[in-house]
C-alpha atoms as a printed R data frame, in Angstrom:
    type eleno elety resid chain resno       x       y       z
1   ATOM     1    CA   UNK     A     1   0.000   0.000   0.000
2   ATOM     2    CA   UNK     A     2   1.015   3.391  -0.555
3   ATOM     3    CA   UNK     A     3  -0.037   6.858   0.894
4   ATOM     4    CA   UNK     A     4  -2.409   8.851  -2.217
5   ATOM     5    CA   UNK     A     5   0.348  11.538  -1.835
6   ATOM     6    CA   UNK     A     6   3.192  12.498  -4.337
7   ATOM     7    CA   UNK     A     7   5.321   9.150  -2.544
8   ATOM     8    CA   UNK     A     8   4.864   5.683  -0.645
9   ATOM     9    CA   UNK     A     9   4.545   6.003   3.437
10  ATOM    10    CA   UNK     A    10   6.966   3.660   4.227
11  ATOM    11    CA   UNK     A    11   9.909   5.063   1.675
12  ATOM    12    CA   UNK     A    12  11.695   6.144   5.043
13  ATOM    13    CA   UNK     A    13  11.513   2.561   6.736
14  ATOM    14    CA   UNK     A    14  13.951   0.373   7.789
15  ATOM    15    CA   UNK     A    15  13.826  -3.086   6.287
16  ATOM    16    CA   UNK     A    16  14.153  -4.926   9.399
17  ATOM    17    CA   UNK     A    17  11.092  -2.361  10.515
18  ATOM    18    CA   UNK     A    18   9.295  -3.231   7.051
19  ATOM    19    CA   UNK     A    19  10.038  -7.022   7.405
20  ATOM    20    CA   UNK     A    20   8.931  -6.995  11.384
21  ATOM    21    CA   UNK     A    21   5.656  -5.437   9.874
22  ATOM    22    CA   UNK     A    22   4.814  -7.858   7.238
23  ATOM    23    CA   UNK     A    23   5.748 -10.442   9.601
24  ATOM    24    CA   UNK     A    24   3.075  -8.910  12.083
25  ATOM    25    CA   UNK     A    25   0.193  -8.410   9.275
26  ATOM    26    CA   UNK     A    26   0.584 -11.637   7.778
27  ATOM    27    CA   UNK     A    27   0.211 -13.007  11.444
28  ATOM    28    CA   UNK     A    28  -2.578 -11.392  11.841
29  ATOM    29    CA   UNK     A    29  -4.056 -12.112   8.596
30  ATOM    30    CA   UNK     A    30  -3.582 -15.982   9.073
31  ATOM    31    CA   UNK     A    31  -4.133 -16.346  12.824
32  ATOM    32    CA   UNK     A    32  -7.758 -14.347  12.236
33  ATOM    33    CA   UNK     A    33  -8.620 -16.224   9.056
34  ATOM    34    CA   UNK     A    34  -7.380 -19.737  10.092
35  ATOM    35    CA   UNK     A    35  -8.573 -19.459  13.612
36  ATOM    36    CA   UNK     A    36 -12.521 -18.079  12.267
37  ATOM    37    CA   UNK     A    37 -12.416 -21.306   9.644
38  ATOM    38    CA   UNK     A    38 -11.526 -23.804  12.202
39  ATOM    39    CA   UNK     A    39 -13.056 -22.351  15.643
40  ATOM    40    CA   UNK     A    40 -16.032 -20.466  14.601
41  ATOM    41    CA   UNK     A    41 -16.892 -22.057  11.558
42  ATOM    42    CA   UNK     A    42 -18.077 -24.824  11.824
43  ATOM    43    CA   UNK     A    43 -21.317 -26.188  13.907
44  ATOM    44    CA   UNK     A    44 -19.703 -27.836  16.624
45  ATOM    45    CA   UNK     A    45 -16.214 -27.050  18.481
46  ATOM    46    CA   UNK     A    46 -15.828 -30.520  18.936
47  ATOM    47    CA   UNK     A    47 -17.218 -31.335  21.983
48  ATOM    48    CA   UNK     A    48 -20.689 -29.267  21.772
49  ATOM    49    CA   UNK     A    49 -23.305 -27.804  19.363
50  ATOM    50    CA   UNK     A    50 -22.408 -24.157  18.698
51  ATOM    51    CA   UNK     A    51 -24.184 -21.579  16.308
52  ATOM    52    CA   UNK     A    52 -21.748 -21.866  13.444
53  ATOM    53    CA   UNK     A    53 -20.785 -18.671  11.299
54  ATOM    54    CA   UNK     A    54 -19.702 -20.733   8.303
55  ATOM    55    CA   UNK     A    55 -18.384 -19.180   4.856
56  ATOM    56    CA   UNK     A    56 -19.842 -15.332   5.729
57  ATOM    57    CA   UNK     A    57 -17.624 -15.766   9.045
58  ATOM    58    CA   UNK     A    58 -14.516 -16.706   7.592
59  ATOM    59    CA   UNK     A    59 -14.755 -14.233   4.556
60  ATOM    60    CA   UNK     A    60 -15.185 -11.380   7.176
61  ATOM    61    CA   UNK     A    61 -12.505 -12.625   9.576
62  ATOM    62    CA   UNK     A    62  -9.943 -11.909   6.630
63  ATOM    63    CA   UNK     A    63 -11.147  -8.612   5.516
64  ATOM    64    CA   UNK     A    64 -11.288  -7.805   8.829
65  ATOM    65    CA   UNK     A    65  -8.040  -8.715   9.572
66  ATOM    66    CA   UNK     A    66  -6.502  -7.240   6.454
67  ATOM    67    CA   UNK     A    67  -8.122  -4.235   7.363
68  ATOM    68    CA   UNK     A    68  -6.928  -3.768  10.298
69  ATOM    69    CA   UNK     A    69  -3.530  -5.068   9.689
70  ATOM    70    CA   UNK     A    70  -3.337  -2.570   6.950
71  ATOM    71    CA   UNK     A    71  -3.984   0.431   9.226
72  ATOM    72    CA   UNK     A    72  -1.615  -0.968  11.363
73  ATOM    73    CA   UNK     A    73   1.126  -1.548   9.275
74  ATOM    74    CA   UNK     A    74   0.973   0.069   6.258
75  ATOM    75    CA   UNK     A    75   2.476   3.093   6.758
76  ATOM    76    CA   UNK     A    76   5.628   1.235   8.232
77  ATOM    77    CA   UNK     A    77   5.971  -1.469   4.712
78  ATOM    78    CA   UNK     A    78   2.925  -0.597   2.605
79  ATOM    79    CA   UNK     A    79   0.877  -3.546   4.258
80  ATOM    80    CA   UNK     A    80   1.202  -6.194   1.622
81  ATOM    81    CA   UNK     A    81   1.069  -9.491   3.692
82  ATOM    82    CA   UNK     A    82   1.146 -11.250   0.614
83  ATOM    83    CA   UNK     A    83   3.934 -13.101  -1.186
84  ATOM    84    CA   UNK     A    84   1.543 -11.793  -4.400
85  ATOM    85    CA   UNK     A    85   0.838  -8.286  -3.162
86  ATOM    86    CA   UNK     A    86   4.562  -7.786  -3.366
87  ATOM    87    CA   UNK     A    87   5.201  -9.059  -6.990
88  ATOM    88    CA   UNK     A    88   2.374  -7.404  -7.831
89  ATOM    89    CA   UNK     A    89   3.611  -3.925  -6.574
90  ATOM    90    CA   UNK     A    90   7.061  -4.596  -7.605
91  ATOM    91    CA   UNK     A    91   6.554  -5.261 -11.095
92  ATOM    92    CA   UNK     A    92   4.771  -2.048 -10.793
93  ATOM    93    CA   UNK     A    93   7.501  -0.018  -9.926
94  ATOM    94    CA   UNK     A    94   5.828   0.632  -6.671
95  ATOM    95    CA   UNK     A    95   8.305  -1.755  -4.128
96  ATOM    96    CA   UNK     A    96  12.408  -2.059  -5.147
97  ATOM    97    CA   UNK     A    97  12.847  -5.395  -5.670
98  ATOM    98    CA   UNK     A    98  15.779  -5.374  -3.795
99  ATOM    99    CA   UNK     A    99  13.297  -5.670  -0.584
100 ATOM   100    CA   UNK     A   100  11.391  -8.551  -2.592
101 ATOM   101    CA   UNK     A   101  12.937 -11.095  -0.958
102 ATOM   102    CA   UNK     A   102  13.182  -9.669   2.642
103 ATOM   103    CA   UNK     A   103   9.065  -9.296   2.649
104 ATOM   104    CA   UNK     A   104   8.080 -12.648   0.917
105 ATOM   105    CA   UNK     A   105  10.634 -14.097   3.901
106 ATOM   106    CA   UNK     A   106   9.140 -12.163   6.447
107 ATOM   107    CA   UNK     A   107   5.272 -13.249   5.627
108 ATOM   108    CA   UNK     A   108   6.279 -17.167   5.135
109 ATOM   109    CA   UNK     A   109   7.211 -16.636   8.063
110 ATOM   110    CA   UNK     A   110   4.538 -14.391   9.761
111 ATOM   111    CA   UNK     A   111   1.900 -17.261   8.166
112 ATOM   112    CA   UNK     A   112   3.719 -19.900   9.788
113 ATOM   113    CA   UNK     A   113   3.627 -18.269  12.980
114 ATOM   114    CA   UNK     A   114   0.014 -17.420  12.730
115 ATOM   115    CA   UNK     A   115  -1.151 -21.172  11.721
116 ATOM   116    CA   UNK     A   116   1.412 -22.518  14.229
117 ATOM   117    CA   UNK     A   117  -0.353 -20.530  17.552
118 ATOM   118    CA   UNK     A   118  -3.701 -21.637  15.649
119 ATOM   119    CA   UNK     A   119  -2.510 -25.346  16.413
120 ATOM   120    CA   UNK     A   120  -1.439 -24.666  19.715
121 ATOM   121    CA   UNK     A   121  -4.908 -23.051  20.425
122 ATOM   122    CA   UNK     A   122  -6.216 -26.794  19.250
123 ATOM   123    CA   UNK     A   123  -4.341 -28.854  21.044
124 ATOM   124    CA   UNK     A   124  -5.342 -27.505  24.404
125 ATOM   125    CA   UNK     A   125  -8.702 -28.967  23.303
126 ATOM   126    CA   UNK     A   126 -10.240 -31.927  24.837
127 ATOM   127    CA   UNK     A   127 -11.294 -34.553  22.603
128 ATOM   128    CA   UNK     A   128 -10.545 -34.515  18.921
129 ATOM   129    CA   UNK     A   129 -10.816 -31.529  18.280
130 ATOM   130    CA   UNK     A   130  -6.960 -30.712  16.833
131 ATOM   131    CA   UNK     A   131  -7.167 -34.605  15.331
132 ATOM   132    CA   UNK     A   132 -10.095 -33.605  13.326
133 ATOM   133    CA   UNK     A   133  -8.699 -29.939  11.859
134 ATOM   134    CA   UNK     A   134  -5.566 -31.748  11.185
135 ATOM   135    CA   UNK     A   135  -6.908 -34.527   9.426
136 ATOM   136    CA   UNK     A   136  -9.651 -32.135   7.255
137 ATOM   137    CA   UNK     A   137  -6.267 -30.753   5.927
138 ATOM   138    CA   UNK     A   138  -6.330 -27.465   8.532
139 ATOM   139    CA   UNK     A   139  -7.756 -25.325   6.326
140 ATOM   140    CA   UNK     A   140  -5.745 -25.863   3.504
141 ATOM   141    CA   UNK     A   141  -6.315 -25.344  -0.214
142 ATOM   142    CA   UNK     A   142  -6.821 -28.399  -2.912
143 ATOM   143    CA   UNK     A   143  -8.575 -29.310  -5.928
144 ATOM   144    CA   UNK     A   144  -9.856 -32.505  -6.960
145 ATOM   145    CA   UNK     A   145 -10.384 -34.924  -3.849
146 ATOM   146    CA   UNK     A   146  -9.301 -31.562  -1.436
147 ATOM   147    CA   UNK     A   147 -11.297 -29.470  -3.027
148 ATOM   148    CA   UNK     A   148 -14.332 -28.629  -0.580
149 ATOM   149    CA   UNK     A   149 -16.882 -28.473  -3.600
150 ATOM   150    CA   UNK     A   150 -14.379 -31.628  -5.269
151 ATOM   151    CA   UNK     A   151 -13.246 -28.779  -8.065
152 ATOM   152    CA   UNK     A   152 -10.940 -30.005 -10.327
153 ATOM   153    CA   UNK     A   153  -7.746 -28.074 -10.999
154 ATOM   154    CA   UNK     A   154  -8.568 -25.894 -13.556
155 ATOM   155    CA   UNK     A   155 -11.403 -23.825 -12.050
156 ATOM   156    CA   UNK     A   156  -9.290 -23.885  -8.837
157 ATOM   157    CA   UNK     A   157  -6.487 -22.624 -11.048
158 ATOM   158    CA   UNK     A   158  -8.402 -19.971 -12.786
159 ATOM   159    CA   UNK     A   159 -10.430 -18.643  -9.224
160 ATOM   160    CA   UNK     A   160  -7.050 -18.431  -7.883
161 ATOM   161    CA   UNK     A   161  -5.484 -16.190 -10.759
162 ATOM   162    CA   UNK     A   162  -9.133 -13.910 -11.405
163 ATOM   163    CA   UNK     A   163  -8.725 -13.410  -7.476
164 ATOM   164    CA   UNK     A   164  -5.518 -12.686  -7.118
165 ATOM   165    CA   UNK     A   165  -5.786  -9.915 -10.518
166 ATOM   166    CA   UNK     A   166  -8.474  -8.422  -8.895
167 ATOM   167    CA   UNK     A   167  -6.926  -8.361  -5.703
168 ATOM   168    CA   UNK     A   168  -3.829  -6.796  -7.477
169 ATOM   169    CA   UNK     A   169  -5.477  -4.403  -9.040
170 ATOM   170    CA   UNK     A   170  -7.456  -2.926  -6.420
171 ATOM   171    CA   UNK     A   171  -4.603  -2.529  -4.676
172 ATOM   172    CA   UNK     A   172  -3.128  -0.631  -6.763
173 ATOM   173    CA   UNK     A   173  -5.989   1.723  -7.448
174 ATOM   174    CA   UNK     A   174  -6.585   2.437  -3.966
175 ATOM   175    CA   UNK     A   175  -3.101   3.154  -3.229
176 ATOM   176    CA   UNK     A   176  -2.396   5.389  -6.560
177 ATOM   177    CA   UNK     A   177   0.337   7.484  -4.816
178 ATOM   178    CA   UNK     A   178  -1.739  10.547  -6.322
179 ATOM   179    CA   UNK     A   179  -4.829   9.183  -6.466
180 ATOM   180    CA   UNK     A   180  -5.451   6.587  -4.007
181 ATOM   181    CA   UNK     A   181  -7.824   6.456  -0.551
182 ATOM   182    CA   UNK     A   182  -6.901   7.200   2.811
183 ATOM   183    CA   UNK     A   183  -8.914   3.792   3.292
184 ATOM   184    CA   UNK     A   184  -7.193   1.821   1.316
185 ATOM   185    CA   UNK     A   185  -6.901  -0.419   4.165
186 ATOM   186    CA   UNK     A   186 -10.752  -0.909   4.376
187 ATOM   187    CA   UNK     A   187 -11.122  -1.025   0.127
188 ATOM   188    CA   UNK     A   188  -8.518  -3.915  -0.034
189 ATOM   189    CA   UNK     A   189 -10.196  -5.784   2.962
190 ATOM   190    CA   UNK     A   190 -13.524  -5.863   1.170
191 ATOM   191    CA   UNK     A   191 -12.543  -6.248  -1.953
192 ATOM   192    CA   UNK     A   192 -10.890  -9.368  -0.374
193 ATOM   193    CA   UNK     A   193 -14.341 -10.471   1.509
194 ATOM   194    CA   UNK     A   194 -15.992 -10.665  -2.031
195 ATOM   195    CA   UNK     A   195 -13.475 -12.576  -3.135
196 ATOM   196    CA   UNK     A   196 -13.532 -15.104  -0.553
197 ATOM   197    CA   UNK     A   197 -17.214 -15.980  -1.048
198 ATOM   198    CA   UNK     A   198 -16.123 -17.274  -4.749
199 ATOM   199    CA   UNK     A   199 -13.448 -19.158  -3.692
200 ATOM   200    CA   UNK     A   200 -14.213 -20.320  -0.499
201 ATOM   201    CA   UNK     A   201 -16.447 -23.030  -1.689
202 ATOM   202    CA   UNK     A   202 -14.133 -23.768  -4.862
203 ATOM   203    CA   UNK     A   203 -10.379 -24.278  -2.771
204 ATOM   204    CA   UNK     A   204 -10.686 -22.754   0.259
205 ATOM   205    CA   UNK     A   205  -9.628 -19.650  -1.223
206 ATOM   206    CA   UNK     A   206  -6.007 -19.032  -0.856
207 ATOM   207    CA   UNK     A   207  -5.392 -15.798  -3.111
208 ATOM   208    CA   UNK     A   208  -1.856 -16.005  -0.757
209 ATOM   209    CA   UNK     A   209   0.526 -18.226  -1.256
210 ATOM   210    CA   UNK     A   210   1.841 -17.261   2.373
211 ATOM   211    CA   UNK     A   211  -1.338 -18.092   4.204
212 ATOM   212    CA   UNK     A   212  -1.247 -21.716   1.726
213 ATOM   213    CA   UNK     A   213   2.201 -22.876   2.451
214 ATOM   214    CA   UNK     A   214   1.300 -22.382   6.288
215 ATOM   215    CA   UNK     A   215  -1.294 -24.093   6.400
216 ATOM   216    CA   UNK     A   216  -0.318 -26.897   4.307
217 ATOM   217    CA   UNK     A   217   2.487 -27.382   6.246
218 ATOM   218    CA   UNK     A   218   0.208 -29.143   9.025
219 ATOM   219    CA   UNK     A   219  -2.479 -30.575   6.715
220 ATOM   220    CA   UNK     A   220   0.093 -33.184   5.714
221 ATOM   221    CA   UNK     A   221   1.768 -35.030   2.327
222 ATOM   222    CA   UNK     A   222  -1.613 -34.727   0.341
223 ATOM   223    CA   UNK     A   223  -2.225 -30.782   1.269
224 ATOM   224    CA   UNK     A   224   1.496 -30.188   0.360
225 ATOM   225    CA   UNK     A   225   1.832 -32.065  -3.198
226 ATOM   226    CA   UNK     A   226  -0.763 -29.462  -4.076
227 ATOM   227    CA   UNK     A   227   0.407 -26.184  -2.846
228 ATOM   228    CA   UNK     A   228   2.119 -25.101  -6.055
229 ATOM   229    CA   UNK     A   229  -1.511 -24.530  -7.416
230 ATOM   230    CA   UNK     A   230  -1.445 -22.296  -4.952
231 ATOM   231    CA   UNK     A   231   1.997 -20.638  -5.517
232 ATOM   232    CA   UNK     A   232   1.970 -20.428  -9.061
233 ATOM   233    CA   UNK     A   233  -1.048 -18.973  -9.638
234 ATOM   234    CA   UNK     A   234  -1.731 -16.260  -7.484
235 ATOM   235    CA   UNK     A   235   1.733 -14.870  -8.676
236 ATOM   236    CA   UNK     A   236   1.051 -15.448 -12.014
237 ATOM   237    CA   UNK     A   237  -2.526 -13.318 -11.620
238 ATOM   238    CA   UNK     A   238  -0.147 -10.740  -9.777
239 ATOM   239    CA   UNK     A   239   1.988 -10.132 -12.415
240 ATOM   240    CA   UNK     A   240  -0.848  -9.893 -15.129
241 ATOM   241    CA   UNK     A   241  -2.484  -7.454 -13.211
242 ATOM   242    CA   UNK     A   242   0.630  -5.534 -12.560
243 ATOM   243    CA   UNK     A   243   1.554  -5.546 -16.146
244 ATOM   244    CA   UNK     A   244  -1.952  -4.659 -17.385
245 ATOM   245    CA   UNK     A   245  -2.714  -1.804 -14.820
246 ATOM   246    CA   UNK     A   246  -0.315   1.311 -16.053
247 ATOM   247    CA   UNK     A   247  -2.333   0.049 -19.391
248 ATOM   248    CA   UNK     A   248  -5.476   0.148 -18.438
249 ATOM   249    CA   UNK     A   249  -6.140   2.434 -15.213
250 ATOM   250    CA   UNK     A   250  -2.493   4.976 -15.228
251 ATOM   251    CA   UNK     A   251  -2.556   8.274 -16.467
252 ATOM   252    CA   UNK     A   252  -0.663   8.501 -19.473
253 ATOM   253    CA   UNK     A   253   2.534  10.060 -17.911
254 ATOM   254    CA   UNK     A   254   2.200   7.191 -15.460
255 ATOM   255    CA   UNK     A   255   2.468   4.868 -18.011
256 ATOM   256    CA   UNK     A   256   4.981   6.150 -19.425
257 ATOM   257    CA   UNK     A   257   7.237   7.083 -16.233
258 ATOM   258    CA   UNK     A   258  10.521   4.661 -15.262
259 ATOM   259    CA   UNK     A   259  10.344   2.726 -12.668
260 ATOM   260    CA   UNK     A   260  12.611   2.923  -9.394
């Protein structure tokens, strides 16, 4: 994200205060969104009946938290929390790519973190609770067998890379250094709430490759030999919408401007 002034908030950041922030956003992100689909969810918590919030839940629990985290955190690293954000805004000419790698590292690990205190949180639980996330996969993503509506991979591939455009480009509409949104923040959250009620049903929505690889990481063998849908193409809808943007959306002397 960037401030809709002549230059991006966080140019004056230091990259171990830009990584510490995407490592705190994309915590927050996946703790909020992993915790809502496997605590709040569903109908029962494993031990008793419970008014379930299903899909609208979950869908809100991640705008929510991307909201919030992008409030937060934006102004200190531009609030990406998302290994595709930051292609996205660095084909763009909006991040240097020399900090590509430093954020992408810093929300792996920031996901991991978030799905890892979501476990913990589980296996305080009597009963099977944590043996029943884990073996539903933990809230991963899949197609085919894993797939919650059994999708096969190529409308789980194409959700994934729509989502993950539209995401881009949002995001890089509301955050137009000169004519972006002081709520940015908010735009991005809901635009990412919309988004989930598609894919939820299709994948589990990942739109993140971040928030995938975390959770895969505990679903198992299965949930892993499919997370490169999930890395691939969310980047690849990234860097189409990146590309097509200064095309479509820029001023002309946007367009036409070098990028740093």
């Amino acid at each position: 994200m960037t401030n809709p002034q002549n230059r991006p908030f966080p140019a004056a950041s230091r990259p171990a205060s830009r990584a510490a922030a995407e490592f705190a956003g994309t915590f927050l992100l996946v703790f909020g969104l992993i915790g809502a689909a496997l605590l709040t969810s569903p109908d029962s918590n494993g031990h008793a009946d419970q008014p379930g919030t299903g899909l609208l839940g979950v869908a809100l629990a991640l705008g929510l938290a991307v909201t919030a985290g992008g409030f937060a955190f934006g102004p200190i690293s531009g609030g990406h929390f998302n290994p595709a954000v930051t292609l996205g805004t660095a084909i763009a000419g909006r991040l240097p790519w020399g900090l590509v790698p430093l954020y992408v590292i810093a929300q792996l690990l920031g996901g991991f973190a978030g799905a890892t205190t979501v476990y913990g949180l589980l296996s305080g639980a009597q009963g099977g609770t944590l043996d029943t996330a884990v073996a539903g996969g933990f809230a991963s993503n899949g197609f085919g067998a894993l797939s919650p509506g059994l999708y096969d991979l190529l409308p789980v591939a194409a959700v994934e890379l729509i989502a993950t455009a539209v995401l881009v480009f949002v995001v890089l509409a509301a955050t137009h250094p000169t004519k972006g949104t002081p709520l940015a923040p908010l735009v991005i959250g809901l635009t990412l709430t919309s988004m989930l009620f598609v894919a939820l049903p299709i994948d589990n929505a990942s739109i993140n490759p971040a928030r995938s690889i975390a959770t895969a990481i505990f679903g198992g063998p299965d949930w892993l030999g499919q997370v490169w849908v999930f890395i691939l193409f969310p980047l690849v809808g990234a860097a189409i919408a990146a590309l097509l943007y200064p095309r479509l959306f820029a001023p002309r002397e946007e367009a036409a401007a070098p990028r740093s």
